[in-house]
C-alpha positions as CSV (number, residue, x, y, z in Angstrom):
1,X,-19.4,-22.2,1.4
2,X,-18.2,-18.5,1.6
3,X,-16.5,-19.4,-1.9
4,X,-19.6,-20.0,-3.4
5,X,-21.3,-17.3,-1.5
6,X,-19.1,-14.8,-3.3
7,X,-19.2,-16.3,-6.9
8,X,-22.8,-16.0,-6.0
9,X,-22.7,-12.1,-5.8
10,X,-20.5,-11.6,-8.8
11,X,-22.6,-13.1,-10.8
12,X,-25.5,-11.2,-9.5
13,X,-24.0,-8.1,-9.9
14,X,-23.5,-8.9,-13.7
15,X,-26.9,-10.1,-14.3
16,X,-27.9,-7.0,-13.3
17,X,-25.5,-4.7,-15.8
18,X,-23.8,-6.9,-18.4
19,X,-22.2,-4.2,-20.3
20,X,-19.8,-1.0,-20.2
21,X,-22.5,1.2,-20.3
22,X,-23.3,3.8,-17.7
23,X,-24.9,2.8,-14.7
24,X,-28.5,2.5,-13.6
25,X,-30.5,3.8,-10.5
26,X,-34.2,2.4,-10.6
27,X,-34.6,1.7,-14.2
28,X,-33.0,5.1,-15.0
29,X,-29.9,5.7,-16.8
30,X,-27.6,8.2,-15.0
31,X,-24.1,10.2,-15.9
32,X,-21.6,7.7,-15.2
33,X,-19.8,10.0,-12.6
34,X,-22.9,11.1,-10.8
35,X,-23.1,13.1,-7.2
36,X,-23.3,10.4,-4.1
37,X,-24.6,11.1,-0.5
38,X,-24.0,8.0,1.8
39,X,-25.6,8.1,4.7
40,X,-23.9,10.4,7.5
41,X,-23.9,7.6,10.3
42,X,-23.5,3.8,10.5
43,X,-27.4,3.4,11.8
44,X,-28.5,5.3,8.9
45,X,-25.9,3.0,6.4
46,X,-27.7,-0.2,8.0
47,X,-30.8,1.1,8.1
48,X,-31.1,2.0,3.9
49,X,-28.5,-1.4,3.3
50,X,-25.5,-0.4,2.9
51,X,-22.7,-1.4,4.1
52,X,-20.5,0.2,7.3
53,X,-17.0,0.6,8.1
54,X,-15.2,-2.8,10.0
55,X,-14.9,0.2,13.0
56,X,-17.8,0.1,14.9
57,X,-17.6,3.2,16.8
58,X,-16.0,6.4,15.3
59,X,-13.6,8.3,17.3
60,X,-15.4,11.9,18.2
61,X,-13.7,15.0,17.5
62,X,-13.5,18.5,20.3
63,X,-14.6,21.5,19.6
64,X,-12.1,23.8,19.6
65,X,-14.0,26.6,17.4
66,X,-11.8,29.2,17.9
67,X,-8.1,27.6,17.4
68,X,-6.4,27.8,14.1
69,X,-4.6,24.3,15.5
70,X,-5.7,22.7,18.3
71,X,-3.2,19.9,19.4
72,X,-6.0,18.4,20.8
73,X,-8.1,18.1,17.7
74,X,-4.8,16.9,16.3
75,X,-4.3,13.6,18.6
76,X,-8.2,12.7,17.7
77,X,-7.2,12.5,14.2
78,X,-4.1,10.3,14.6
79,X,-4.5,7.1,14.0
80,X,-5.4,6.3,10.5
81,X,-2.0,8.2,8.9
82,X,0.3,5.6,11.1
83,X,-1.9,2.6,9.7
84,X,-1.4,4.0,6.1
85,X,2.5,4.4,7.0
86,X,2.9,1.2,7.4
87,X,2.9,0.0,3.7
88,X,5.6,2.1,3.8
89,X,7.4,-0.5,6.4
90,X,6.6,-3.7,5.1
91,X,9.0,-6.5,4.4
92,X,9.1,-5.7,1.0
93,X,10.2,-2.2,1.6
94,X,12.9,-3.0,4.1
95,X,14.2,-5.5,1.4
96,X,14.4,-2.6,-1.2
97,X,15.9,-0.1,1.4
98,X,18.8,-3.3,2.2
99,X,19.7,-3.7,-1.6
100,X,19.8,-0.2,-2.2
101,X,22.7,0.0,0.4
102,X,24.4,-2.9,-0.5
103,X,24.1,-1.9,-4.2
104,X,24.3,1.9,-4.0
105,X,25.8,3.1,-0.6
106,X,23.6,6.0,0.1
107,X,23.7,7.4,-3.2
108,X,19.5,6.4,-3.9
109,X,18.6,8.0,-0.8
110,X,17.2,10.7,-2.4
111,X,14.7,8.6,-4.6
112,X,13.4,7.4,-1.0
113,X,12.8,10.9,-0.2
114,X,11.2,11.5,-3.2
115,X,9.0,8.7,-3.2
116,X,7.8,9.2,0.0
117,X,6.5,13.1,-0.6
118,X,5.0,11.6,-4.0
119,X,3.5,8.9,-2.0
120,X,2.1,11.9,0.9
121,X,0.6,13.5,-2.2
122,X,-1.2,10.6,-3.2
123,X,-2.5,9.8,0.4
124,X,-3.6,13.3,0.4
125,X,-6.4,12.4,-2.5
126,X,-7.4,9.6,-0.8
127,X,-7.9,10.7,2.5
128,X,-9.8,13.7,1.1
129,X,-12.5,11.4,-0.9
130,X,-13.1,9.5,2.2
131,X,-13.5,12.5,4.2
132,X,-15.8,14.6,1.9
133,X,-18.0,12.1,0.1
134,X,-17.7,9.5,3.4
135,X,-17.3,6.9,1.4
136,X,-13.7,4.6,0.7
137,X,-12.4,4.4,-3.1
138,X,-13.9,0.9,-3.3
139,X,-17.6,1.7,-2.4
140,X,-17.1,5.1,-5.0
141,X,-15.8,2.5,-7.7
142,X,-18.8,0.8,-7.2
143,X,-21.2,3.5,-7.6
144,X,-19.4,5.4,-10.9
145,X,-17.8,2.7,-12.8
146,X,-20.2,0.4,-15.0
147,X,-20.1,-2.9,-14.4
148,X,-17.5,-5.0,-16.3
149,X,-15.2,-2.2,-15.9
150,X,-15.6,-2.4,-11.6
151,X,-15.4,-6.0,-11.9
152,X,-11.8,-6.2,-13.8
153,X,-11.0,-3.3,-11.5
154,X,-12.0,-5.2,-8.4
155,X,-10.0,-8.4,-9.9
156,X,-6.8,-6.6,-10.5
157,X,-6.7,-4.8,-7.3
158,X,-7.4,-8.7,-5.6
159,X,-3.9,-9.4,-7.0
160,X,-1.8,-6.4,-5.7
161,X,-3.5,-7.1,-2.5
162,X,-2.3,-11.1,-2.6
163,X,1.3,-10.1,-4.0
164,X,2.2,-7.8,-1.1
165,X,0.5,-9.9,1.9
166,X,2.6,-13.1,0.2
167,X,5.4,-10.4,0.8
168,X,3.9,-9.6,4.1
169,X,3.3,-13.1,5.5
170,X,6.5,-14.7,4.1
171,X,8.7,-11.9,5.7
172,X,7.2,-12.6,9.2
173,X,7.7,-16.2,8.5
174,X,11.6,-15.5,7.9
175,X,12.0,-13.9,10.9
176,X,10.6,-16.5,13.5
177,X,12.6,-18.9,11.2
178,X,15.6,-16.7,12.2
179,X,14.4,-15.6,15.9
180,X,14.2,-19.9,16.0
181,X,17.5,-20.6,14.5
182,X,15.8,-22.8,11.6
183,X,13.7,-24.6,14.2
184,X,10.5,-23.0,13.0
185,X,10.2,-23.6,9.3
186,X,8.9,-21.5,6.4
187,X,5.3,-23.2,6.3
188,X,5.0,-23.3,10.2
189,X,6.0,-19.4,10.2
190,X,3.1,-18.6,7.5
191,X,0.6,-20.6,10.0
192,X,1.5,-19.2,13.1
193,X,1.5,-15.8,11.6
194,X,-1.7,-16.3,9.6
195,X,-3.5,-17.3,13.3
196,X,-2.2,-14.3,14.9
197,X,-3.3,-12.0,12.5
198,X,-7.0,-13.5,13.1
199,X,-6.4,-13.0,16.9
200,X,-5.0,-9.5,16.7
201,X,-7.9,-8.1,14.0
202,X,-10.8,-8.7,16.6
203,X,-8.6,-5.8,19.5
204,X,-11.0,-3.5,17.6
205,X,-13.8,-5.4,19.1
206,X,-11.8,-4.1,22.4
207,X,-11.7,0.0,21.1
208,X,-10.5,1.8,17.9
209,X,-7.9,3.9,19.9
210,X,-6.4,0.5,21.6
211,X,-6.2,-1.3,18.4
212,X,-4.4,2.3,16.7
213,X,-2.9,2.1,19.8
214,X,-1.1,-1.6,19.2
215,X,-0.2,-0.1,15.7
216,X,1.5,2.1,17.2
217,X,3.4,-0.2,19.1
218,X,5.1,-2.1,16.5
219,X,5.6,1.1,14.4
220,X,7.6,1.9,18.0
221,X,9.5,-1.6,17.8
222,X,10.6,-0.7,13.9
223,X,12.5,2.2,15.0
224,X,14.0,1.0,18.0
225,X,14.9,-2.3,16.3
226,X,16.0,-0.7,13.1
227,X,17.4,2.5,15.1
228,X,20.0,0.2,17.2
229,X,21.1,-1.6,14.1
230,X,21.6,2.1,12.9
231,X,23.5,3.1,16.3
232,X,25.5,0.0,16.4
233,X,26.9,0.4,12.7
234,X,27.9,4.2,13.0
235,X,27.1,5.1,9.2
236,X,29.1,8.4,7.7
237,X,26.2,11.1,8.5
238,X,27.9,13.4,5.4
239,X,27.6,10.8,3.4
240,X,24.3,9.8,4.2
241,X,22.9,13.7,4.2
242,X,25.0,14.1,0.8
243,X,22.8,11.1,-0.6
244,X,19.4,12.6,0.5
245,X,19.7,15.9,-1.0
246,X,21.8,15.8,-3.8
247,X,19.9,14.3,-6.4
248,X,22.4,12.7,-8.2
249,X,24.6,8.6,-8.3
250,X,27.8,9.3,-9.2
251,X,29.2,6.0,-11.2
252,X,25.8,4.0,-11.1
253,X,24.8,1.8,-13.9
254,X,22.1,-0.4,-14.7
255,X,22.3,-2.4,-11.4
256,X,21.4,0.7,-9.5
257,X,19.1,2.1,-12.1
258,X,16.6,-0.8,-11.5
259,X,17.4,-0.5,-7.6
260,X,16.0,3.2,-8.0
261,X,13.0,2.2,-9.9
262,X,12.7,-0.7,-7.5
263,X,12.4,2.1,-4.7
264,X,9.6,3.9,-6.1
265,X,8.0,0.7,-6.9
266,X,8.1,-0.6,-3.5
267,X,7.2,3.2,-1.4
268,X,3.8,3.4,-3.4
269,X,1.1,0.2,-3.3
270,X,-1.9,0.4,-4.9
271,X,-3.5,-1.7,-2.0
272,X,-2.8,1.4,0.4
273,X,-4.8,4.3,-1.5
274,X,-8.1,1.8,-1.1
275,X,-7.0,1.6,2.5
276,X,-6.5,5.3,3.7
277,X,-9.5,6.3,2.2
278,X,-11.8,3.8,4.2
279,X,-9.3,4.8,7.8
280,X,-10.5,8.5,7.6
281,X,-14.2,7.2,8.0
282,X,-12.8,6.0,11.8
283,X,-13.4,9.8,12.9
284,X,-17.0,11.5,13.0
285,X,-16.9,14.3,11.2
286,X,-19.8,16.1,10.1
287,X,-20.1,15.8,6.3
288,X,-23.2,18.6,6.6
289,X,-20.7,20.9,7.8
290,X,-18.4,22.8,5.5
291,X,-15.6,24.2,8.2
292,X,-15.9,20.8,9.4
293,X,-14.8,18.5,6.3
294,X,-12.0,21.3,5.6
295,X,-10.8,21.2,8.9
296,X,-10.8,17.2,8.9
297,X,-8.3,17.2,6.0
298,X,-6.4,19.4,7.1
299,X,-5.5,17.6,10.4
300,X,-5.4,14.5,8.5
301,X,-3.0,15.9,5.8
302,X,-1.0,16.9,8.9
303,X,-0.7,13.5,10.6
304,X,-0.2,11.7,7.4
305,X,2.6,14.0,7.1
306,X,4.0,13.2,10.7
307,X,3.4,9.2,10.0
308,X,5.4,9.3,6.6
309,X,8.0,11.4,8.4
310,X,8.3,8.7,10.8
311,X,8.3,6.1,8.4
312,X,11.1,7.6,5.9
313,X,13.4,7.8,9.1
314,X,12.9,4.2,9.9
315,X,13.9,3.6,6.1
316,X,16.9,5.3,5.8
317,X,17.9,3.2,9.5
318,X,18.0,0.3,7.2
319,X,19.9,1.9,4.0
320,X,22.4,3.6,5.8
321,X,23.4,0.5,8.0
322,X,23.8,-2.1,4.8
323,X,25.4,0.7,2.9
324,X,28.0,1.7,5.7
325,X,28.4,-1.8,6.3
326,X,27.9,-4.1,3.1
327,X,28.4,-1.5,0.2
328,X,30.8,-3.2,-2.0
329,X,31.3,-6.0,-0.3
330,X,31.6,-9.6,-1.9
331,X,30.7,-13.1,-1.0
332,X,34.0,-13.9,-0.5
333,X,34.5,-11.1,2.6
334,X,31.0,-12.3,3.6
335,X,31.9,-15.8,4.0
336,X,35.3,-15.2,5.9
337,X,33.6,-13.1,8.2
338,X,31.0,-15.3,9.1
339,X,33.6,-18.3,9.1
340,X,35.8,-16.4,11.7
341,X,32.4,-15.9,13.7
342,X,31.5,-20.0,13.8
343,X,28.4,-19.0,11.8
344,X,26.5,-21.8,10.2
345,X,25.3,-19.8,6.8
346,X,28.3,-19.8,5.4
347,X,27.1,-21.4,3.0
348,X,24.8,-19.0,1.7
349,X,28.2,-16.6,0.6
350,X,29.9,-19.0,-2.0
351,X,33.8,-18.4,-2.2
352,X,33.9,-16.0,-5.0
353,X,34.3,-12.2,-6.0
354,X,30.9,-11.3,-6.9
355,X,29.3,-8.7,-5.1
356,X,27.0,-9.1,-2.0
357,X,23.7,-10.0,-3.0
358,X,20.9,-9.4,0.1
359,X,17.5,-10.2,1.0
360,X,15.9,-9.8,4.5
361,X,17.2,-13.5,5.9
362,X,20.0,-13.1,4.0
363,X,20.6,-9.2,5.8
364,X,19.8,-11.1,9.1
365,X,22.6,-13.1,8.7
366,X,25.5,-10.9,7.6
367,X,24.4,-8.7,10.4
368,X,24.7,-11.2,12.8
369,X,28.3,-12.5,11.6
370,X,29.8,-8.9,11.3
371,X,27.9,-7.2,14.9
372,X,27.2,-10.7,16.6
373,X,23.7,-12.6,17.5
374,X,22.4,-9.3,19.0
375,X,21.8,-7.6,15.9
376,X,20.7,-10.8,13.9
377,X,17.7,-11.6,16.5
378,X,16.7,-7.7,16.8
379,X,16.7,-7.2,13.2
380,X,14.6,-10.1,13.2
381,X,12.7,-8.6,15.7
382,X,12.1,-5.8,13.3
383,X,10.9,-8.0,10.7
384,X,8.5,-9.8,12.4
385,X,6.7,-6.3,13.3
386,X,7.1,-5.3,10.1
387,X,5.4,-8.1,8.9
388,X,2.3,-8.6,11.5
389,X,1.7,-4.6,11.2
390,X,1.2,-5.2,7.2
391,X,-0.2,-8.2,7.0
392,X,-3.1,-7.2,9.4
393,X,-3.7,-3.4,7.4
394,X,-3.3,-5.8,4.0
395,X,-6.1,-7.9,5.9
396,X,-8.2,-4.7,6.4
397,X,-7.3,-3.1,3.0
398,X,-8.9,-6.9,1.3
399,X,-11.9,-6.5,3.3
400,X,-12.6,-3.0,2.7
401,X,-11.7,-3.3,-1.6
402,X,-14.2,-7.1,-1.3
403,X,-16.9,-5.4,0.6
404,X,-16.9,-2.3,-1.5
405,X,-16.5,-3.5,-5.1
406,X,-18.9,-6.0,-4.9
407,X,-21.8,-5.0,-1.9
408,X,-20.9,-7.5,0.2
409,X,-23.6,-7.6,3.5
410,X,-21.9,-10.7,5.4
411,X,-20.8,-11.1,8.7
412,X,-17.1,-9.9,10.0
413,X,-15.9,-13.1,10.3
414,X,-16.8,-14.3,7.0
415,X,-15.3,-11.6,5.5
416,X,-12.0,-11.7,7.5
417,X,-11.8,-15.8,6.9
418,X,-12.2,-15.2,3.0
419,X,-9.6,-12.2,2.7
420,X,-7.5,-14.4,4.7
421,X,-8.4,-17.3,2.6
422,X,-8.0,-15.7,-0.9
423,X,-4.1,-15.2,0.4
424,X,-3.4,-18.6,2.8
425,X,-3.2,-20.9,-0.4
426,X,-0.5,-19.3,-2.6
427,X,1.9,-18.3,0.6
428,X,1.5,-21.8,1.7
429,X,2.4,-23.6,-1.4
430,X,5.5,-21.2,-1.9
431,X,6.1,-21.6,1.7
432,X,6.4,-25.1,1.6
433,X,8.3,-25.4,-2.3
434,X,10.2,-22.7,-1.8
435,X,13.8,-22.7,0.4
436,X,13.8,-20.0,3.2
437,X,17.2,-19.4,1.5
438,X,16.4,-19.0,-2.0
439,X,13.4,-16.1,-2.2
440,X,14.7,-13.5,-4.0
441,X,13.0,-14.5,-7.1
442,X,9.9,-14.8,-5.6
443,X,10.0,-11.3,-4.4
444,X,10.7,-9.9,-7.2
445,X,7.9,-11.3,-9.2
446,X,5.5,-9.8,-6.3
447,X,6.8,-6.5,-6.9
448,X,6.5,-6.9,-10.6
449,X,2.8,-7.8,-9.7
450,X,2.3,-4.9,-7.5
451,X,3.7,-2.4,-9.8
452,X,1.7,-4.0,-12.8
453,X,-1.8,-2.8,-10.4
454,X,-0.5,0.5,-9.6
455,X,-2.4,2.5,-12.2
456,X,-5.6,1.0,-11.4
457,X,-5.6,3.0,-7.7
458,X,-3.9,5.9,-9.2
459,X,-5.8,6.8,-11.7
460,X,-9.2,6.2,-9.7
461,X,-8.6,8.6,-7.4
462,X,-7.5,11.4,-9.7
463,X,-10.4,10.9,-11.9
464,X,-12.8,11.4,-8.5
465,X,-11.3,13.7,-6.6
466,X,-10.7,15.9,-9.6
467,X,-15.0,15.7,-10.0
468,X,-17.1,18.0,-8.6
469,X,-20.2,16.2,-9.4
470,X,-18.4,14.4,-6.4
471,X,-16.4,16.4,-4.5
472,X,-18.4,19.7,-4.5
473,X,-16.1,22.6,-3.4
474,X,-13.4,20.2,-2.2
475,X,-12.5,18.9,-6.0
476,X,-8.7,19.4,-7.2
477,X,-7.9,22.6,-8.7
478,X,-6.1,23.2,-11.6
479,X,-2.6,22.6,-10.0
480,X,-3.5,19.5,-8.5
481,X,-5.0,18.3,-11.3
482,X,-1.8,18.9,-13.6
483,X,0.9,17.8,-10.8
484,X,-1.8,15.0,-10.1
485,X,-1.2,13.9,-13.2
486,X,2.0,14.2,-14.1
487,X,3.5,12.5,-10.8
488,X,0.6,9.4,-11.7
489,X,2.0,9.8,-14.7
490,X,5.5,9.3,-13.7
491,X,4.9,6.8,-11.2
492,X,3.4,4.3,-13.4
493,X,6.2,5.0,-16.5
494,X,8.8,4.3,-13.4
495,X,7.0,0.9,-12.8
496,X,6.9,-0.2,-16.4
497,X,10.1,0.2,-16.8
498,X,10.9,-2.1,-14.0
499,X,8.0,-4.6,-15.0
500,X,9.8,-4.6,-19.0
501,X,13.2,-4.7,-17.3
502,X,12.1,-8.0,-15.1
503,X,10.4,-9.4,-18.3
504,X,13.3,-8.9,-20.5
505,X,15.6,-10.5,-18.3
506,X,13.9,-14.2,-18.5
507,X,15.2,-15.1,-21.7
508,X,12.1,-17.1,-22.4
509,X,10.5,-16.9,-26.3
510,X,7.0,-18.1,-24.9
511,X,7.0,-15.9,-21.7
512,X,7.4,-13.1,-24.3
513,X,4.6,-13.7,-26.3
514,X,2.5,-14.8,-23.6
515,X,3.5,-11.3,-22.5
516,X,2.6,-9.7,-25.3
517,X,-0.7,-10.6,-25.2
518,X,-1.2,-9.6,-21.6
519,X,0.2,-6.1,-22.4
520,X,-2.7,-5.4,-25.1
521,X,-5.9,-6.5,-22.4
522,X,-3.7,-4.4,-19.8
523,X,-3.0,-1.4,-22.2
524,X,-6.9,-1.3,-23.1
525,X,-7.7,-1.7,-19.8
526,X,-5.5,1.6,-19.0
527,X,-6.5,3.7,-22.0
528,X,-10.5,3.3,-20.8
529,X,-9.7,4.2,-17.4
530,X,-7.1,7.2,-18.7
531,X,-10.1,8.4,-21.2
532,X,-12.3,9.1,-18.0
533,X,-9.4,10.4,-15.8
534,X,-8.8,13.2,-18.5
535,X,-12.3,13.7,-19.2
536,X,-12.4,14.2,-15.2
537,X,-9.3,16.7,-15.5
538,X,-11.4,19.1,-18.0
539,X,-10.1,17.3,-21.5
540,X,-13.7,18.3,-22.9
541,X,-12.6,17.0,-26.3
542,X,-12.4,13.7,-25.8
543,X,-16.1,13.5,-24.4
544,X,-17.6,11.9,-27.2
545,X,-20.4,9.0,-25.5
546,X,-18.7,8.6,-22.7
547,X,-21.8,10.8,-20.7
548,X,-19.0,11.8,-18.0
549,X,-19.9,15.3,-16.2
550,X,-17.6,17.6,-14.2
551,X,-20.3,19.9,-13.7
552,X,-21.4,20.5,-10.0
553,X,-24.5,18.3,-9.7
554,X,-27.6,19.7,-9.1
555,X,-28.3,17.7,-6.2
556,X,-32.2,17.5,-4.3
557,X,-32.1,16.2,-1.2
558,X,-28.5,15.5,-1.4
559,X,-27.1,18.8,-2.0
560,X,-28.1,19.9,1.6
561,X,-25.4,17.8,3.2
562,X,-23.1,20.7,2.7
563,X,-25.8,23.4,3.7
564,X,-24.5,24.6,7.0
């Protein structure tokens, strides 16, 4: 039924605008990037039809009017910056941070530190455009984009979404398969942690602050989890300072190459800039008020600042133990170890000299033979809150991109069983093909799909946040609009270089021509969203029909929502 429902309201949104024309309000063609006003409260969104944030009640800020910082003010704004942060944590980032030890040492450390302030500048943009327009990237999509365009938009950011909560699910899976010793199969882990996550999405029904609260929580398990693995191994603290400040990998090759674009690729998730900008709207902040909207990104820049902090730390835990520990170690030490141990994985280290090759059950494992059980269950420990943490904001993030691309008015629960849905059915089927042993593969195919969606959130939100038909005062200047686009810019060469280097690598004739036709779609696909972005960033020039405005709007009734 809810299957149908939604085919039902894709296909009415393209009977009313089949082309890639501009959009229409009431029979009226409008500039494609025109000025929006959403309504400043939830009763006001229900009462014109729209649709509200999945937080009921929004978190009210003091008035401290005459404090430059007010640590006060502060605390009301935490809570959305940690949620954000913890993309950074998922499984599929603690299975990057565990190769690049074993593959590097510390010597990529620096490309996490990097990463993460390029992934702070990006959160940045998105946190502003939910705080200034009140609306999330997904609802602004709707509204500017023509139709066909948001449609492939909405399709393409469906998949990132699926490939990191696959990563997300299996990873929790894997650790109550090791917290069980094997008794708890792959399958049965993707159930149990598919049920939780429905039980744990309704605490909002209990507060906002608990539920940020519970967030907080496993963030908390993370680092101690991760922290006493870091504690227990003793990793060289020159080395690992050397590695995240001197920008250079002294005798790396190709191996550690693709482990540093893999980094990059894995830090910044398209999902995750849909998500942050739909968390600000948590806090009631009044849009009508100038000092108000500047203040509010200030104090969320800050905390999203603290939350990344806190994240990176809990990454380079896991690097510096595999890279102390594992770096340039091969299967052959692997399997003594764990044979002098009694362990029964042996088997997963065949007797020969090649280099260690990791994954989280895999890490699990060689912790466990070289520290003891301890560190095998905590680190599982560690997993399994990485993976509930993500798995519920990857929930939240497919609710908010479903509900915003396409208009959706149904109840919560429908819309939490059919993000949940639109996930279950490929993480079951690998779940129960695919050896709890054998997943490397799989992952990396997810992060090839993740990195293959990255420009279509990137580009989005430079292209909106650079408009002041949108953004009034609050629009990127001229040095965020150049270092906007040359880190987007950056960020999504990086990931094509990884996607070409995973293509490349499968030796398959047909998968390269079937490639080749995906890469023209995709490459079209890019160019029309790039032509807008530059328009957006003052490339006057290239205006010709595309009816794209970065003139301040003159707004009627709207403009006075920043009247003060």
């Amino acid at each position: 039924m809810t299957s149908v429902s939604l085919l039902q309201s894709v296909l009415h949104v393209l009977r009313n605008d089949d082309s890639w024309d501009s959009p229409q309000e009431n029979g009226v063609q409008t500039n494609q990037y025109s000025a929006i006003s959403p309504p400043a409260s939830p009763v006001d969104q229900e009462q014109d039809g729209g649709f509200s944030t999945y937080f009921e009640e929004k978190v009210p800020i003091p008035n401290d009017a005459n404090q430059a910082f007010s640590f006060r003010k502060l605390w009301a704004f935490t809570g959305p910056g940690f949620l954000m942060s913890i993309a950074y944590l998922d499984p599929g980032n603690i299975e990057s941070d565990l190769q690049s030890g074993a593959k590097a040492g510390f010597k990529l450390l620096w490309v996490l530190l990097g990463a993460t302030i390029i992934g702070l500048l990006l959160q940045r943009l998105a946190a502003r455009l939910g705080v200034v327009t009140g609306m999330h990237l997904a609802e602004v999509c709707n509204r500017q984009y023509p139709t066909v365009p948001r449609i492939i938009l909405w399709l393409m950011v469906e998949l990132a979404i699926i490939g990191s909560d696959m990563q997300e699910v299996i990873g929790c899976a894997i650790a109550l398969n090791l917290l069980s010793v094997g008794r708890i199969p792959l399958w049965a882990g993707v159930l149990i942690t598919i049920t939780d996550t429905f039980v744990f999405l309704f605490l909002d029904k209990y507060g906002l602050r608990k539920l940020e609260a519970f967030f907080g929580f496993l963030i908390t398990v993370m680092a101690i989890s991760f922290g006493y693995e870091y504690v227990l191994v003793k990793p060289d603290q020159g080395e690992l300072l050397k590695g995240m400040f001197v920008p250079y990998c002294a005798g790396c090759g190709p191996v550690q190459l693709v482990q540093a674009v893999g980094i990059v690729g894995a830090v910044i998730m398209p999902h995750n800039i849909y998500l942050h900008s739909a968390l600000v709207k948590s806090r009631d902040v009044d849009r009508k008020n100038k000092n108000d909207v500047k203040e509010a990104n200030k104090y969320f820049f800050i905390e999203s600042t603290i939350a990344l902090f806190i994240s990176f730390l809990i990454n380079v835990f896991v690097v510096a133990v595999f890279a102390q520990a594992f770096y340039n170690k091969t299967n052959m030490d692997v399997n003594a170890e764990c044979n002098m141990t009694g362990s029964p994985h042996t088997d997963l280290f065949p007797l020969n000299n090649a280099t260690l090759e990791v994954d989280i059950y895999k890490g699990g494992v060689v912790l466990g033979c070289f520290f003891g059980p301890a560190a095998l269950y905590i680190w599982a420990i560690g997993i399994l809150a990485a993976g509930q943490s993500s798995t519920m904001t990857g929930t939240y993030s497919g609710q908010f991109v479903m509900e915003g691309f396409l208009n959706l008015r149904w109840s919560r629960f429908a819309r939490v069983l059919l993000t949940r849905s639109i996930a279950i059915t490929p993480t079951l089927l690998v779940a129960i093909f695919q050896d709890v042993q054998h997943l490397t593969g799989m992952n990396d195919f997810l992060n090839v799909l993740q990195s293959l969606q990255l420009p279509f959130a990137l580009i989005p939100i430079l292209t909106f946040t650079s408009l002041t038909s949108i953004m009034n005062d609050f629009a990127n200047g001229l040095f965020w609009k150049i270092s906007g686009g040359i880190v987007i810019l950056a960020v999504c060469a990086i990931n094509m270089y990884f996607v070409v280097v995973y293509i490349t690598a499968l030796n398959s004739v047909l998968l390269y021509v079937f490639a080749a036709f995906l890469s023209i779609a995709y490459l079209c696909f890019v160019i029309y969203l790039a032509w807008h972005c530059l328009i957006a960033l003052g490339v006057s020039c290239l205006d010709f029909g595309s009816r794209v405005s970065n003139r301040p709007a003159v707004f009627i009734e709207e403009q006075s929502e920043y009247d003060t």
